[in-house]
C-alpha positions as CSV (number, residue, x, y, z in Angstrom):
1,X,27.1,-5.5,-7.5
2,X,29.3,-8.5,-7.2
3,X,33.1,-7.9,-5.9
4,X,34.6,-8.5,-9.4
5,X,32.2,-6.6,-11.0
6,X,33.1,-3.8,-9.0
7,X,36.8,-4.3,-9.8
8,X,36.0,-4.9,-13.5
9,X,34.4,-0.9,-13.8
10,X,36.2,1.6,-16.1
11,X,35.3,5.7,-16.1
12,X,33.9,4.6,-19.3
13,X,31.3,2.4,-17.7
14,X,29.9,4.9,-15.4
15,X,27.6,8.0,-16.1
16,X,28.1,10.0,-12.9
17,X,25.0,12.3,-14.0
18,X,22.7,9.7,-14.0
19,X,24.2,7.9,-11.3
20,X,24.4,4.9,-12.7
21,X,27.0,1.9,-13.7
22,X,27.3,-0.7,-16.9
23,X,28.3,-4.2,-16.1
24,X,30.2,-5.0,-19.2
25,X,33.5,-7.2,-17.6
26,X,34.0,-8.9,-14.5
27,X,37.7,-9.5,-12.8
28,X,38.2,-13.3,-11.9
29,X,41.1,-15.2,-11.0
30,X,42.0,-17.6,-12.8
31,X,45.7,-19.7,-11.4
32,X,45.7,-17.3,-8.7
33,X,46.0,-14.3,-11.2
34,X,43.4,-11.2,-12.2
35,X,42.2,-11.6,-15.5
36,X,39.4,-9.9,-17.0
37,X,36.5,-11.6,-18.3
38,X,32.9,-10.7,-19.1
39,X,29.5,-11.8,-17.0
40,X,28.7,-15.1,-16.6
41,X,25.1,-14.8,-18.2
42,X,23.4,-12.5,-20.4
43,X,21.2,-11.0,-17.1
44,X,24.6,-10.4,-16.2
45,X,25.1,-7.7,-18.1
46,X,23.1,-4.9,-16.8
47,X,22.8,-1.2,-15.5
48,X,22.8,-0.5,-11.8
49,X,22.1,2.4,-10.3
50,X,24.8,4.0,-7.8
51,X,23.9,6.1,-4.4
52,X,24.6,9.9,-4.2
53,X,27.5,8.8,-1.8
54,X,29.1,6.5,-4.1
55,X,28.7,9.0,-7.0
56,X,30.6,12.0,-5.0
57,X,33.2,9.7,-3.9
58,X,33.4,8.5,-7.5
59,X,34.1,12.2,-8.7
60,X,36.2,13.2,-6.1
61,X,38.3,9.7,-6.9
62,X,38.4,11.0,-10.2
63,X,39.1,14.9,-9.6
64,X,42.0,13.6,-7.1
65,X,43.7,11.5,-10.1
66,X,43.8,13.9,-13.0
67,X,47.0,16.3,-13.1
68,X,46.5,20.1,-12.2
69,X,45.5,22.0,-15.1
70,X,43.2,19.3,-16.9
């Protein structure tokens, strides 16, 4: 996975219980500023699949940002 592409994820692009990630929009800069945009090619847009390390850091990321009672 590319840097922007990384930057580009949403909670609704991931499925943490398959461990896996959409590629659906890309961050690029464009005069110096973040703007989103999508992949460059069709191949572009794809699924990746994410390591049992990235997917507990993912929830606990998560867990961590969500107030207390949710």
């Amino acid at each position: 996975m590319r840097r922007g592409e990384a930057l580009g994820l949403r909670w609704s692009d991931l499925d943490l219980d398959t461990g896996r990630a959409s590629i659906r929009q890309t961050v690029i800069a464009i005069k110096h500023k973040p703007e989103l945009g999508t992949p460059k090619m069709a191949k572009g847009r794809r699924t990746v699949t994410l390591d049992s390390g990235t997917v507990a850091a993912l929830r606990e990321h998560r867990n961590s940002k969500r107030p207390s009672g949710c």
